[in-house]
LOFI-182226 format. One line per field, with one value per residue (C-alpha): residue number from 1; residue in three letters; x, y, z. Coordinates in nm, 3 decimals. Layout:
<nodes>
nulum = [NUM,...]
midren = [Ala,...]
px = [X,...]
py = [Y,...]
pz = [Z,...]
</nodes>
This chain:
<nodes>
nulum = [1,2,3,4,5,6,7,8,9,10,11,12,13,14,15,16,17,18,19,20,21,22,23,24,25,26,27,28,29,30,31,32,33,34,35,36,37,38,39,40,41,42,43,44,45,46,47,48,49,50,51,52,53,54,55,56,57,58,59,60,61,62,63,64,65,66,67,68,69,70,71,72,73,74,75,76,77,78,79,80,81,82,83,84,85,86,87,88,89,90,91,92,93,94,95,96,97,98,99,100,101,102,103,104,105,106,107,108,109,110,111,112,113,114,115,116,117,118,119,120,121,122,123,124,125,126,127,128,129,130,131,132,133,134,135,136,137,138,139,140,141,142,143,144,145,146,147,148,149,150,151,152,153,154,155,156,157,158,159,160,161,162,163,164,165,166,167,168,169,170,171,172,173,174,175,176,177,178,179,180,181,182,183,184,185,186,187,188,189,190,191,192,193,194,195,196,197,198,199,200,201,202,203,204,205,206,207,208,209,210,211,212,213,214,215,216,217,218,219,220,221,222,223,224,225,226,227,228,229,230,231,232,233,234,235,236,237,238,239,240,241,242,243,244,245,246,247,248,249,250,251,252,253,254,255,256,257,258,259,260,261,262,263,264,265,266,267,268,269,270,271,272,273]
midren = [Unk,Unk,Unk,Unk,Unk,Unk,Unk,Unk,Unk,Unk,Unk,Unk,Unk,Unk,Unk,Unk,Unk,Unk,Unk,Unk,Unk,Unk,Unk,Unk,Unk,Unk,Unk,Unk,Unk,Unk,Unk,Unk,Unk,Unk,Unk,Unk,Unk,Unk,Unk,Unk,Unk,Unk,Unk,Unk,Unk,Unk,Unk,Unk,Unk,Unk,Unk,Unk,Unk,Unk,Unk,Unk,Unk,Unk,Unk,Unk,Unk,Unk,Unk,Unk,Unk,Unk,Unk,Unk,Unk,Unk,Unk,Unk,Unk,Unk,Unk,Unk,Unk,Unk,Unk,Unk,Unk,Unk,Unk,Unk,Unk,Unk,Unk,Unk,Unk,Unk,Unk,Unk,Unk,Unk,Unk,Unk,Unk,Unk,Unk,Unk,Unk,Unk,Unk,Unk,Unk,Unk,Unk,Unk,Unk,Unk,Unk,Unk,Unk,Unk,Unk,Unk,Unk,Unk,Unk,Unk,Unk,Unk,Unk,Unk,Unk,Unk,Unk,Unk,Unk,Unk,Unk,Unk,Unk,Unk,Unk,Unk,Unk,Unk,Unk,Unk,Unk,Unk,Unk,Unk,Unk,Unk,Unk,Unk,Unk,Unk,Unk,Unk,Unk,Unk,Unk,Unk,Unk,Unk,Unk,Unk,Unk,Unk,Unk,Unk,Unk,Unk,Unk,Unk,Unk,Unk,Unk,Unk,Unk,Unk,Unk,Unk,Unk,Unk,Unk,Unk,Unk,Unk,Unk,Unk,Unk,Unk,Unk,Unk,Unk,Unk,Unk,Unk,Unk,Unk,Unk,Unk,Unk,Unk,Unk,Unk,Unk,Unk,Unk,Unk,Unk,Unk,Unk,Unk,Unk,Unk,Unk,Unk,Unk,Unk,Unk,Unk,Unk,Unk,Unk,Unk,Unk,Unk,Unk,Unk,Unk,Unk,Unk,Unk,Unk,Unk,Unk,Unk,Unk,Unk,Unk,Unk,Unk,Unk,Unk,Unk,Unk,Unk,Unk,Unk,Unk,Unk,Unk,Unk,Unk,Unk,Unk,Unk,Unk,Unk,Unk,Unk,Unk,Unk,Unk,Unk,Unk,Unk,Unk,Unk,Unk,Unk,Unk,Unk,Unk,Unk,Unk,Unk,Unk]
px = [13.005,12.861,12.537,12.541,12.548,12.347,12.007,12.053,11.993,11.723,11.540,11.607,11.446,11.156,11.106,11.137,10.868,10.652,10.642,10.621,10.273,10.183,10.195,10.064,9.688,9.640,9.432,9.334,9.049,9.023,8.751,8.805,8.906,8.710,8.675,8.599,8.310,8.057,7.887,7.522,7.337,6.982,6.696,6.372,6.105,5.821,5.504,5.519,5.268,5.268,5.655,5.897,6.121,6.375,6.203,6.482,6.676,6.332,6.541,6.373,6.503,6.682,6.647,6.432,6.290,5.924,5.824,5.436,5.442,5.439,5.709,5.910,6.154,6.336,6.044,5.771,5.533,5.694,5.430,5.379,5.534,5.835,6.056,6.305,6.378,6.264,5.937,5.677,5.493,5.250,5.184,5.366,5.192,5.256,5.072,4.778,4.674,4.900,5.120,5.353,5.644,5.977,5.860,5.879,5.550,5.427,5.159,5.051,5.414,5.623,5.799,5.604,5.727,5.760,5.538,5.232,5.046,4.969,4.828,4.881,5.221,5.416,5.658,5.877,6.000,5.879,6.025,5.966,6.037,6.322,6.338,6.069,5.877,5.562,5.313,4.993,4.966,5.101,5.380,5.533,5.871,5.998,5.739,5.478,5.244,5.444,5.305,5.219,5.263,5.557,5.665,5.849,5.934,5.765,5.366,5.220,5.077,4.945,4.962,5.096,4.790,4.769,4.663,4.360,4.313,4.530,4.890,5.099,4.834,4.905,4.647,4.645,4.484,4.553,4.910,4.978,5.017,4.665,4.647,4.313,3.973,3.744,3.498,3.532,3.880,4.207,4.508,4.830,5.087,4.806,4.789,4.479,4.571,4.207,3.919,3.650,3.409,3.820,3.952,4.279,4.131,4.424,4.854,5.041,5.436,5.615,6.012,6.312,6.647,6.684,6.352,6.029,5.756,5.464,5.114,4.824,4.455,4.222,3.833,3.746,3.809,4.096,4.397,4.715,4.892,5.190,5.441,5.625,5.730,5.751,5.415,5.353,5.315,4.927,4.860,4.504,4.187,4.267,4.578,4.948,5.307,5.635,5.958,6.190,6.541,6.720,6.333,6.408,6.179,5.946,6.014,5.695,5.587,5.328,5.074,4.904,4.571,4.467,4.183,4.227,4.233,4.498,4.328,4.390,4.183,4.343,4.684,4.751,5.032,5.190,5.488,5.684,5.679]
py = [9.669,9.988,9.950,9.627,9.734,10.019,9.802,9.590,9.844,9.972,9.630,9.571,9.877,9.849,9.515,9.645,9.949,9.681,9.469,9.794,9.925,9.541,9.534,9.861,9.800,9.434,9.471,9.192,9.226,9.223,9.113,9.353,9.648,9.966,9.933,9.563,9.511,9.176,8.997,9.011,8.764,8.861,8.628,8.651,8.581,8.347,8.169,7.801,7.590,7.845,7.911,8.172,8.056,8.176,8.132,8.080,7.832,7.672,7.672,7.813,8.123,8.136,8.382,8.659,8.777,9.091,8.995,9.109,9.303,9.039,8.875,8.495,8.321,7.999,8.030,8.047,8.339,8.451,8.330,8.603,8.884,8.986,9.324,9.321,9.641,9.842,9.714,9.530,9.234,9.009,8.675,8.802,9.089,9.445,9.496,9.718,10.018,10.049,9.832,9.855,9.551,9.503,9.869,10.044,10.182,10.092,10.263,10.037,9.836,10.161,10.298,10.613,10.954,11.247,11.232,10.992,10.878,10.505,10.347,10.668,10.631,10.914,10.804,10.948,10.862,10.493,10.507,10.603,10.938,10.975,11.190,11.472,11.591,11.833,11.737,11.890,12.017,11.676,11.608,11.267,11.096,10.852,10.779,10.749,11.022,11.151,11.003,11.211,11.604,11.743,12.120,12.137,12.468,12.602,12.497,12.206,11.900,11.670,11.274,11.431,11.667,12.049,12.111,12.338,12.326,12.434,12.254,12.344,12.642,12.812,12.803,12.677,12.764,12.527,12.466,12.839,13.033,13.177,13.591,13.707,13.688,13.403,13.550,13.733,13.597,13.818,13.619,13.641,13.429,13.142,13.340,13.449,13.901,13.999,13.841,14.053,13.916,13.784,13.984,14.034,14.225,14.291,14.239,14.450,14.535,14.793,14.744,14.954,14.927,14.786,14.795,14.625,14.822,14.554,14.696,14.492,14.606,14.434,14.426,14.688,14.391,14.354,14.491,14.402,14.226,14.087,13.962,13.669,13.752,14.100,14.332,14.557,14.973,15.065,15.372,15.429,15.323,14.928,14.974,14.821,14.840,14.705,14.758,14.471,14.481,14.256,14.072,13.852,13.789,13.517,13.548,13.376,13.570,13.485,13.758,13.683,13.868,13.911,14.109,14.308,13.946,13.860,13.608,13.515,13.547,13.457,13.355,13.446,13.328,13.628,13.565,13.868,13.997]
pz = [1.607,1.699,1.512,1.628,2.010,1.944,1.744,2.063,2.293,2.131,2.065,2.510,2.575,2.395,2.518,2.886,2.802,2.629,2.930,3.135,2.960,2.963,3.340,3.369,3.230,3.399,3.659,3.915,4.087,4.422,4.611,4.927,4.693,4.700,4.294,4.341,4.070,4.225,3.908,3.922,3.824,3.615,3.592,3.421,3.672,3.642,3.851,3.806,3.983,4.238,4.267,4.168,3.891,3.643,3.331,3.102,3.358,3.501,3.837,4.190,4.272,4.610,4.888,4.906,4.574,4.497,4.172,4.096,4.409,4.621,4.856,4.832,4.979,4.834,4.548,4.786,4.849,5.255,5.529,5.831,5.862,5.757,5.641,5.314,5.167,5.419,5.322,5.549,5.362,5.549,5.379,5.107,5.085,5.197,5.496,5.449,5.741,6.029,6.216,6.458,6.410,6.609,6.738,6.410,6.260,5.940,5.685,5.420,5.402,5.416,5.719,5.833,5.780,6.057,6.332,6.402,6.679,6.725,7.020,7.199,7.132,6.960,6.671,6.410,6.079,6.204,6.568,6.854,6.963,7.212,7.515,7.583,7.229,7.288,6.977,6.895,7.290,7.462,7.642,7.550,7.669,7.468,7.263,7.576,7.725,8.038,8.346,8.639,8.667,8.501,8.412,8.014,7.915,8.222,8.103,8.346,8.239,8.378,8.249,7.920,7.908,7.972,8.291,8.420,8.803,9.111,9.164,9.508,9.574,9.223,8.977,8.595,8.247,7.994,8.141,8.247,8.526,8.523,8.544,8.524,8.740,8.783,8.998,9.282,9.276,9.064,9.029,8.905,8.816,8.947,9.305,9.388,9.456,9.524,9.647,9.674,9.996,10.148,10.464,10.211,9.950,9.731,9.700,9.474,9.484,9.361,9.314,9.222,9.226,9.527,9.771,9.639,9.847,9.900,9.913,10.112,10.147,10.335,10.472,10.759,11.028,10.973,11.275,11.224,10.879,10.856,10.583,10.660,11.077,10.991,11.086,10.813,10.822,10.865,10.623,10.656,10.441,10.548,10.332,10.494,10.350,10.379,10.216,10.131,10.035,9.739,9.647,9.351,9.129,9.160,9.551,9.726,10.027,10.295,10.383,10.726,10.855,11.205,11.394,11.703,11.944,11.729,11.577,11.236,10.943,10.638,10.486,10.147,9.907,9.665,9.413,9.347,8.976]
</nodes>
């Protein structure tokens, strides 16, 4: 009875781990599971009185097919333009040159890498470039050459170009602050300092830790000068000073020249360095 009990036991539990392993390596697929494996269908492509075919089924193939380099859809070569794979074809054929389609830029079919100008407009890696991007010396926002004057990363340009000329009485070099003479004329920081046949000859400042002492020398006719309201310290050889308190710099000041009527002769502009 024992054995009996006992060879039964043994034959139920080795039924129940047979049916355990059984269940264990079925697997149903799932079509939204991660491991979900889609069959793929191959075909063997052929031209048949001008359509793409599977050769060994003689059936059309559907959809959007390259064979031989070139572009169909539904069997026939694609007409006008159109992208698949990343990949511009034009009448089937990848488009040749440059061209610009649903605003991405193409070279020869393939999506163009870094930067390139088209059209005057600036793209990269096939778009166009966002927000402000400074490329070979122009400015460009957005793809487009900025409009108007605008200052980026403190150099001036003007309509996306460097500018060379005089902006808001400061002059400009190639975008810069011009220091230097042209001339008769010194500048610095694009302020004219020194003009040699001027009634102000020359501004210069000096600054410590708390006073900037600013120097002026001017032409022999020349009374009285003053900075901003304030009249400024005559200390011989047409030389006048002033001391200011707390100048920041960068500070624009107003230098004023007058004769000995009072009338004045010249205003100058001087920025603090």
């Amino acid at each position: 009875m024992e054995n009996y009990q006992s060879r039964f036991l043994k034959m139920a539990t080795a039924s129940v781990i047979g049916i355990s392993i059984f269940a264990a390596i079925v697997v149903v697929p799932v079509k939204n599971h991660p491991n979900y494996v889609y069959a793929k269908t191959t075909y063997t492509y052929k031209v048949l009185n001008g359509k793409l075919v599977d050769a060994k089924r003689k059936k059309i193939i559907k959809g959007y097919a390259v064979y031989s380099k070139k572009l169909y859809y539904n069997g026939i070569l694609k007409k006008g333009y159109a992208v698949y794979s990343n990949k511009l074809y034009n009448n089937g054929s990848l488009k040749k040159g440059y061209t610009v389609y649903s605003n991405k830029l193409y070279n020869n079919g393939i999506l163009k890498k870094g930067y390139a100008v088209y059209s005057k407009k600036l793209y990269y890696n096939g778009s166009l470039k966002k927000g402000y991007t400074v490329y070979k010396n122009k400015l460009y926002y957005n793809g487009s050459l900025k409009s108007g004057y605008e200052t980026y990363n403190s150099i001036l340009y003007s309509n996306g170009i460097l500018f060379t000329g005089t902006y808001k009485s400061v002059y400009y070099k190639s975008g810069v602050k011009f220091t230097g003479r042209i001339g008769d004329k010194k500048y610095k920081n694009g302020v004219i300092v020194e003009t040699a046949n001027s009634k102000i000859r020359s501004i210069s400042n000096q600054s410590g830790s708390i006073f900037t002492n600013i120097t002026v020398t001017t032409s022999a006719d020349v009374y009285k000068v003053k900075l901003g309201s304030e009249e400024m310290h005559y200390i011989g050889n047409y030389t006048f000073t002033y001391g200011l308190a707390n100048v920041k710099t960068g500070t624009i000041l107003s230098v004023y020249a007058y004769d000995e009527n009072n009338k004045l002769l010249q205003t100058m502009k001087y920025t603090v360095d």
